[in-house]
N, C-alpha and C positions, 0 to 999 in steps of 0.2 A: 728749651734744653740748654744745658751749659756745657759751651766747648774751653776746656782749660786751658790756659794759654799756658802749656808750657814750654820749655824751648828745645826744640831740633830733636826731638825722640817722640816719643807719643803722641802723637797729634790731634788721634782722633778722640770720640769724645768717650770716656769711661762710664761704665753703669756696672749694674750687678749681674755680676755671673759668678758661679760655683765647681771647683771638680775639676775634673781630669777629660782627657780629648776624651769624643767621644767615642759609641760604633756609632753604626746608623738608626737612626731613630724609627717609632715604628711607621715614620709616615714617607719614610725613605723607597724608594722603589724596590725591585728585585733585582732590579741591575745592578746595585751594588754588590749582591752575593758573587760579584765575579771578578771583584776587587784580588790585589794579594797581599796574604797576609806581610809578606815581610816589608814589602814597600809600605803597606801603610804603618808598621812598627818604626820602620827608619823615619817618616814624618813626625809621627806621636815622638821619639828623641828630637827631632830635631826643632819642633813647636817647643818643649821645656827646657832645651838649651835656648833655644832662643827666649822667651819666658825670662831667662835665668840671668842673660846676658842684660835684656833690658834694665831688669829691673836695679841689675849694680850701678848701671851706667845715669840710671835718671832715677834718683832714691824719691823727689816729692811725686813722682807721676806712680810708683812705687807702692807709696803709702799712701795714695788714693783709691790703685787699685785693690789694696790689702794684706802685699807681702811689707809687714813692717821689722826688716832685719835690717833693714839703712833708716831706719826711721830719725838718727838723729847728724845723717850726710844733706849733701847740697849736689847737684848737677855740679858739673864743671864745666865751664862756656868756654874755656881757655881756646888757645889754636891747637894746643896739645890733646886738650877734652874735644875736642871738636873731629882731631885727627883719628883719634882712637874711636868717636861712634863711626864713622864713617867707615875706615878699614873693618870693623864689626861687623856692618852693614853689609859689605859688599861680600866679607866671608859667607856670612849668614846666605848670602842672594844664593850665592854660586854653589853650594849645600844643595839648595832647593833647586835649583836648576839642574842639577844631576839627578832630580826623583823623577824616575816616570808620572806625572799624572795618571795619563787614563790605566795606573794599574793600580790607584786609590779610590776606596770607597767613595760613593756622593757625597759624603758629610767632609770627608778626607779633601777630596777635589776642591769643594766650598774653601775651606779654611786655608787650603795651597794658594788660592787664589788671591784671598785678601791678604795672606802674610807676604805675597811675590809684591804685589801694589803698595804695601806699606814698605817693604823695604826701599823699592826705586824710590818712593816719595820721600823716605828721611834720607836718603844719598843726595835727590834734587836738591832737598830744600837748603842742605849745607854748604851743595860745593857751585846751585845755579840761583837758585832765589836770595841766601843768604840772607835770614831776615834777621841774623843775629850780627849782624850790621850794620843794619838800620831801623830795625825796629825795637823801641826800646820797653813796649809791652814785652817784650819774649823778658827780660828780664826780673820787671816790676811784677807781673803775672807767678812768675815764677816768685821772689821773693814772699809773696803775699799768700798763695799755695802753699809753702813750706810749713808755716806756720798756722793757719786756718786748719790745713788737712789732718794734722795731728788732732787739733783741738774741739773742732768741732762736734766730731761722735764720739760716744762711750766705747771704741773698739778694747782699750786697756784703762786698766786703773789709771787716777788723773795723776801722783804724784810720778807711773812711767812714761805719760805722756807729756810734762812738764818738763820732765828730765832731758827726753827727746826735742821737744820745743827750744830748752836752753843751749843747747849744743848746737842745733841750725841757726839762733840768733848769734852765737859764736860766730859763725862763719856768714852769715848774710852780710858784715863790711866787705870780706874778700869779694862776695855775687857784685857787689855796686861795683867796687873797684873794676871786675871784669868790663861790667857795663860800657862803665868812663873809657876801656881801654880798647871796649871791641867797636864801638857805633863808630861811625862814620860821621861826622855832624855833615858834611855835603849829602848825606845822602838819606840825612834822617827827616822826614815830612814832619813840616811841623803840626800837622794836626795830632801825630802819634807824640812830637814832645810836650805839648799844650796838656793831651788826657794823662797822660802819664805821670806828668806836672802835678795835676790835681789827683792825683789816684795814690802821689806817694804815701803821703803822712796817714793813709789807710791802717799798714800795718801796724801802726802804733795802737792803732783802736781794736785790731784783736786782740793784744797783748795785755790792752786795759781790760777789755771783754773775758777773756777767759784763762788769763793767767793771774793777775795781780790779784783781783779780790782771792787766791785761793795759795798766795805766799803762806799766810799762817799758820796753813795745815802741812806744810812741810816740814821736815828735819832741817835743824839749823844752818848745817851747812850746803844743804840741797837749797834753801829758801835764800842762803847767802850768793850762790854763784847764780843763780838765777836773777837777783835782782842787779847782780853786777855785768848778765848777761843783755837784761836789758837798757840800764843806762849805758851799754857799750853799742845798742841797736839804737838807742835815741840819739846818741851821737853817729852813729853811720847815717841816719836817715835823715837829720838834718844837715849833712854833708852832701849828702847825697842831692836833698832842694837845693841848697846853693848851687850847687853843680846845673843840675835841671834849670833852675829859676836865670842863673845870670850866663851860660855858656850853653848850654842843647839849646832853650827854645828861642833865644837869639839868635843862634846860628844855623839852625835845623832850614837846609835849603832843598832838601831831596822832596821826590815827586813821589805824590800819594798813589797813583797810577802801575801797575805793572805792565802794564801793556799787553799784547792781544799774545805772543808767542808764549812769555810765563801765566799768561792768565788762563792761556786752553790746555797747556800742561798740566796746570794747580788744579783746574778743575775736573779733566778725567782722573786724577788721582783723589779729589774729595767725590765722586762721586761714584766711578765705577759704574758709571751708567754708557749704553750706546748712544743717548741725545748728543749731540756736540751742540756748540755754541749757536748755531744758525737754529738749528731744532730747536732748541731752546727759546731763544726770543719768537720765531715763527708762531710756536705753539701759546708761549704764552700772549702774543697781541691778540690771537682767536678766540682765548680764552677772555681776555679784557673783553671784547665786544659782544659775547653772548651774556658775561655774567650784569652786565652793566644792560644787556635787555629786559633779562629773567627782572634785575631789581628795579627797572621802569616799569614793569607789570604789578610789581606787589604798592611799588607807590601808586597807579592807578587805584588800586583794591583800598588803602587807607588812607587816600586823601579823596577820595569823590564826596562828593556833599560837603566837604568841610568847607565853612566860609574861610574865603581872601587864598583858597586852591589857588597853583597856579592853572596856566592851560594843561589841557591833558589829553591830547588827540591820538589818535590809534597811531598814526606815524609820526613819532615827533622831530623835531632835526637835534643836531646834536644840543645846541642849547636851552630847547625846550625839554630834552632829555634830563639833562645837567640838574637844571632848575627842579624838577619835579623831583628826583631822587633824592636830591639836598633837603627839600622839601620835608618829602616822608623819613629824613634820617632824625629832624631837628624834633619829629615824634618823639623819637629812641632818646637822643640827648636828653630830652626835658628832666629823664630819671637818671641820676649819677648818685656815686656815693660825695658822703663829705670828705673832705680834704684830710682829716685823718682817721677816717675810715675806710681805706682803701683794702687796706690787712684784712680787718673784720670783715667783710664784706667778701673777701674772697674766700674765707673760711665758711663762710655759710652756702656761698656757691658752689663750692667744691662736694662739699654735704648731698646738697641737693641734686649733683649731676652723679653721685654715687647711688644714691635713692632710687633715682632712675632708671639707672643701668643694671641695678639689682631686681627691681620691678620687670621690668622688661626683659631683663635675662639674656641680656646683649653678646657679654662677656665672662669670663671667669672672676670675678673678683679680688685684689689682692687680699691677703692677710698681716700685713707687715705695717709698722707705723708711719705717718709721713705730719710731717709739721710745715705750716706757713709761719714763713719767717720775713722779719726785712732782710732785704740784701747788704750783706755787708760793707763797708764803704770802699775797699777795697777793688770791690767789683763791678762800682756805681757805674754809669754813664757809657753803655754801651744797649745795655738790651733792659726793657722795662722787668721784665720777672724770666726766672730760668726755670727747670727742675736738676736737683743735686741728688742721684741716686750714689748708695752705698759702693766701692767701690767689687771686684767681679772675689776677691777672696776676704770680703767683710762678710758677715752672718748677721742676718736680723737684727741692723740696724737699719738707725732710722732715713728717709728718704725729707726732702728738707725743697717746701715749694716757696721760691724765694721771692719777693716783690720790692722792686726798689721804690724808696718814701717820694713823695715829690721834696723837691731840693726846699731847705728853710730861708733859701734865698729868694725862691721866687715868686714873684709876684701877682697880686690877683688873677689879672689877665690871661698870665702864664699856667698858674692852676685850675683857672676857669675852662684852658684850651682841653691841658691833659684830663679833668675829667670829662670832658664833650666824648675826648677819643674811648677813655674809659669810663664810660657807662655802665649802668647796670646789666644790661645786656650783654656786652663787652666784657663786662667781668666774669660772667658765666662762660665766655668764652674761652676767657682766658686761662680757668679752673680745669675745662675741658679736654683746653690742649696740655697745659704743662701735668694735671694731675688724671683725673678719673675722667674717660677712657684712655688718655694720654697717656702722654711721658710717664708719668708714675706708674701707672697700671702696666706698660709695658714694660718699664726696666723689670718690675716685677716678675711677667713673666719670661722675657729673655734670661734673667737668672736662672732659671731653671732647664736651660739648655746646659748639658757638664761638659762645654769644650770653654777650658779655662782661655786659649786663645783667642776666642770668638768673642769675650766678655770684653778682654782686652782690646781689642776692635771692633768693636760693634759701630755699626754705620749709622751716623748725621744724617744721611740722607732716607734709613730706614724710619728713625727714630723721628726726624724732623716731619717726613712724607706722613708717620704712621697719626701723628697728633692734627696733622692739618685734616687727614682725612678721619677721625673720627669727629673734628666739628659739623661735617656735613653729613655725616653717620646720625649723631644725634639728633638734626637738627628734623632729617629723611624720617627718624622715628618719632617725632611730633613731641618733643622737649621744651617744656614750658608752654605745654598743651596749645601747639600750634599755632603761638604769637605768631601772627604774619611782620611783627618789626624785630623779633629775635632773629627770622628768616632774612631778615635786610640784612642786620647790623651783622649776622653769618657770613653772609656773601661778601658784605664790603671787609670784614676780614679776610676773608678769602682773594677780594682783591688785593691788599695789602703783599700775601704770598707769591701773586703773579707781580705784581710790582716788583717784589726784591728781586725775581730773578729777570726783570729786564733792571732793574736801577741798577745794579752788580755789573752786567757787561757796558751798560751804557757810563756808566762813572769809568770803569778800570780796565775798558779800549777804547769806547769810540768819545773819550772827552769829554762828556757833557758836564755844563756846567751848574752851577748850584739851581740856577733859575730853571734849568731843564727837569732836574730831578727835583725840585717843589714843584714846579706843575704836572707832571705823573704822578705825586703821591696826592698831593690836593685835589685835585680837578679829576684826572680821573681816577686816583682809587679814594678820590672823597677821604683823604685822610687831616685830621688836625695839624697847624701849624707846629706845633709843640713835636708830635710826634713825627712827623716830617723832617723837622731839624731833626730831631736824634738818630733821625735812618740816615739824614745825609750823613753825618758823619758817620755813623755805623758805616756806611758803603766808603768813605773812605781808611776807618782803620783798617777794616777787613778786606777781603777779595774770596771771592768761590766758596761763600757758607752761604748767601743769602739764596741762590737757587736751590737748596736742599730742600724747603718748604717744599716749592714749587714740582719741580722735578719728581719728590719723594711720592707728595701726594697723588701726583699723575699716573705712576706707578703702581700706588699701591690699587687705583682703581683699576687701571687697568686690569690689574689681576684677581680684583672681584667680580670686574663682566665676563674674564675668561674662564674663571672657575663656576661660576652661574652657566653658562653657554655647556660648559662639559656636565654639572651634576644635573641641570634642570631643574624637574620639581622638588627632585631630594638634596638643592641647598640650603641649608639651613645656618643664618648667619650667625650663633653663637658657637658653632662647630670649625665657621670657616674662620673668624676670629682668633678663637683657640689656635688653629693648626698654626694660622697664618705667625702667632704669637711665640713658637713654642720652637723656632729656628736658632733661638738667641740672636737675631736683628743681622744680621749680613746685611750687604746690598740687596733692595728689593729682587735686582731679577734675579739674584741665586734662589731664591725662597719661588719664584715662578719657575725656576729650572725642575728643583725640586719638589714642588706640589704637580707640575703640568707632567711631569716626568720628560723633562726632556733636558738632551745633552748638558753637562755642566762647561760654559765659555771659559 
């Protein structure tokens, strides 16, 4: 799933949702019939004043979600634009803070809660984290957004969305200029100036992508200012490298690190969960040691008899452990796609895990179109493939499952790693989570919850929890007719999930250094060199996204053995599915407050 990097307003991740607040839906208790009405009227204004405020203030995060009346503005990062969201913000808090909760509805209460959490977070992040000072993706991100999100879907005709494109490349010199004017170079890590470095000349290639070949269908003078719109962006953006290339990543001295006080802040506010940080590592090293049993048992199952086996004893130690599951992994490896059939391959994967799930009758099905795409270069070098749903007031456009190409720079070796990691196997997993029953299938039906707030905040941790946990959903219902090495190459994805949310604290409090977090990701969650690098720096751009797998999917189990434990015989898992799908994505435990019926936190 793809979290936008935009700067210092929306943060979370956007998906499809439709409509107006809600009531309560029909799977809402009866305790809400005791809600009142006037209080929950003064929330429903003050959710589309706030709705209304966002969206002036941050026009690309705006025209992601679907209100496209600023479609052809820019954020402003200024200390003025910075002053102005924040006095917004704190209005907006102290608004909410004068509603009674408990005299709103459950659905009411829900949505009180994330819009209270989201506002402290955008107050934190400007006036304690301040990443629009040193981190110079908040920028580039946004630049690159500006112009992709217009162009990418059919929401209007292309010649008004060109129009709009021309008018943000107007103003995308001023976006740099702020850059140069706001970072900090002491205190900009240079691993964020190095990616950003290469991420720049990205936008250039959507503009060749989906503007230029379609000048000639313009009106003279619309075709005229637009191509003067963008050799005025070719010139910002090669200004802009200079800048980056000889003065940020020369000079970028700051520490990639937030340390333990901004790092437990940032993460109850991306998660919204009761774990805290100890919880967290606790649960997930328990989880490392049983899943790493479970997948020494299945290398027993498909390595016995096989000549030049290794040892294979009912107790093994750790190294005979080691050896034997590498063993039965280099099965799964043997089958990879080719080098530029990564795309293809995941197009037919995805097929096939839809096949399934309509076979079996797991879930609802979406109806809406979703294309595999490469990832645009813009977006390269952080996460191998996303999902890009439509934004919460788009209509039946397209959803867009991304896969970035392996690099044309690298070399055998290099591409021989990354297919090892992505295998055939692998691939289907990957279809899994980012498309059908995944990401895809969910934004799908999260859109169908009508509280247009909730679309706008829909939770990473639901979304991220809900795709981990249907790999092991599929895998429980015998997909790919019960390969016992789709079951491995499941698990050790799965390790992968428990990894990010120990790599995440151990990189950005307790220090560790690269060599620590290569052998976690190699050794034991058995992950490729290739891929491994990319997490490590993933775990140093980022901070508190990678335990959202982890976290999410623990979650969301847990509230399928509690909902099993209350229905008994009469659970039936395309019902509990549905329900579980049909909240528009909140943090998991509001959706367990709400199906267990108990209190809203």
């Amino acid at each position: 799933m793809r979290t936008t990097l935009l700067a210092l307003s929306i943060t979370t991740v956007l998906a499809a949702c439709t409509g107006q607040q809600s009531p309560p839906t029909a799977a809402t208790p009866a305790t809400a019939a005791a809600s009142d009405a006037p209080m929950d009227a003064k929330f429903a204004d003050l959710s589309k004043r706030t709705l209304a405020e966002w969206m002036a203030l941050s026009p690309v995060s705006a025209t992601q979600i679907g209100d496209h009346r600023f479609d052809g503005q820019l954020d402003d990062l200024s200390a003025a634009g910075r002053l102005k969201r924040v006095a917004t913000s704190k209005k907006l808090l102290a608004e909410l803070e004068a509603i009674d909760a408990s005299k709103l509805s459950r659905e009411h209460q829900v949505d009180a809660a994330i819009l209270r959490n989201q506002l402290q977070s955008d107050i934190w992040d400007i006036d304690v984290l301040q990443s629009w000072a040193w981190d110079p993706q908040v920028y580039g991100g946004l630049a690159g957004s500006a112009i992709y999100g217009l162009m990418s879907r059919e929401f209007a005709p292309l010649p008004e969305r060109i129009a709009a494109a021309t008018e943000r490349m107007e103003k995308l010199p001023a976006l740099f200029a702020q850059a140069r004017d706001n970072l900090d170079l002491a205190r900009v890590p240079l691993i964020h100036a190095q990616t950003v470095a290469k991420q720049n000349a990205g936008i250039l290639s959507i503009v060749d992508t989906f503007i230029t070949p379609h000048l000639g269908e313009l009106p003279k003078a619309q075709a005229d200012r637009t191509r003067a719109a963008i050799e005025g962006l070719k010139k910002a953006v090669a200004q802009q490298q200079t800048w980056l290339d000889k003065t940020l990543v020369p000079n970028a001295k700051g520490d990639f690190r937030i340390g333990a006080e901004k790092y437990d802040q940032k993460l109850k506010f991306a998660l919204s969960s009761s774990l805290s940080r100890a919880d967290i590592k606790q649960r997930a090293e328990s989880e490392m040691r049983r899943v790493r049993e479970v997948m020494y048992g299945i290398a027993l199952s498909v390595l016995k008899d096989k000549p030049g086996a290794p040892a294979l004893p009912d107790k093994p130690t750790d190294a005979q452990q080691q050896t034997a599951i590498e063993a039965a992994l280099e099965l799964a490896y043997a089958d990879h796609p080719a080098r530029d059939k990564v795309v293809e391959d995941a197009k037919a994967s995805l097929q096939s895990a839809t096949d399934f799930v309509r076979a079996k009758d797991l879930v609802t099905l979406p109806d809406s179109a979703v294309d595999v795409i490469l990832m645009p270069e813009f977006q390269r070098g952080v996460a191998v493939a996303y999902c890009d749903s439509p934004g919460p007031l788009d209509k039946n456009l397209k959803t867009f499952y991304a896969i970035s190409p392996i690099p044309d720079e690298w070399s055998k070796a290099q591409s021989d790693s990354f297919l090892r990691e992505y295998n055939g196997k692998m691939i289907h997993l990957l279809s899994i989570h980012e498309g059908i029953p995944g990401h895809y299938l969910e934004g799908w039906h999260s859109g169908k919850f009508p509280s247009t707030l909730r679309g706008v905040l829909r939770s990473g941790l639901f979304a991220e929890g809900w795709a981990v946990y249907t790999e092991r959903m599929m895998q429980e219902q015998g997909y790919l007719d019960n390969d016992p090495l789709f079951h491995l190459v499941q698990l050790k994805f799965y390790l992968r999930t428990i990894a990010n949310a120990l790599l995440d604290q151990g990189v950005q409090v307790d220090g560790w250094s690269r060599e620590q977090a290569m052998h976690l990701m190699t050794h034991d969650a058995f992950q490729q060199e290739s891929e491994a690098a990319g997490k490590w720096v993933r775990a140093q751009l980022t901070s508190a996204q990678l335990p959202t797998y982890f976290v999410g999917a623990q979650e969301h189990l847990d509230l399928r053995a509690a909902m099993q434990k209350k229905q008994g015989a009469a659970f039936n898992l395309k019902a509990y599915h549905d329900q579980v799908l049909s909240y528009g994505a909140p943090p998991v435990r509001y959706v367990r407050e709400l199906m267990l019926d108990e209190p809203i936190r």
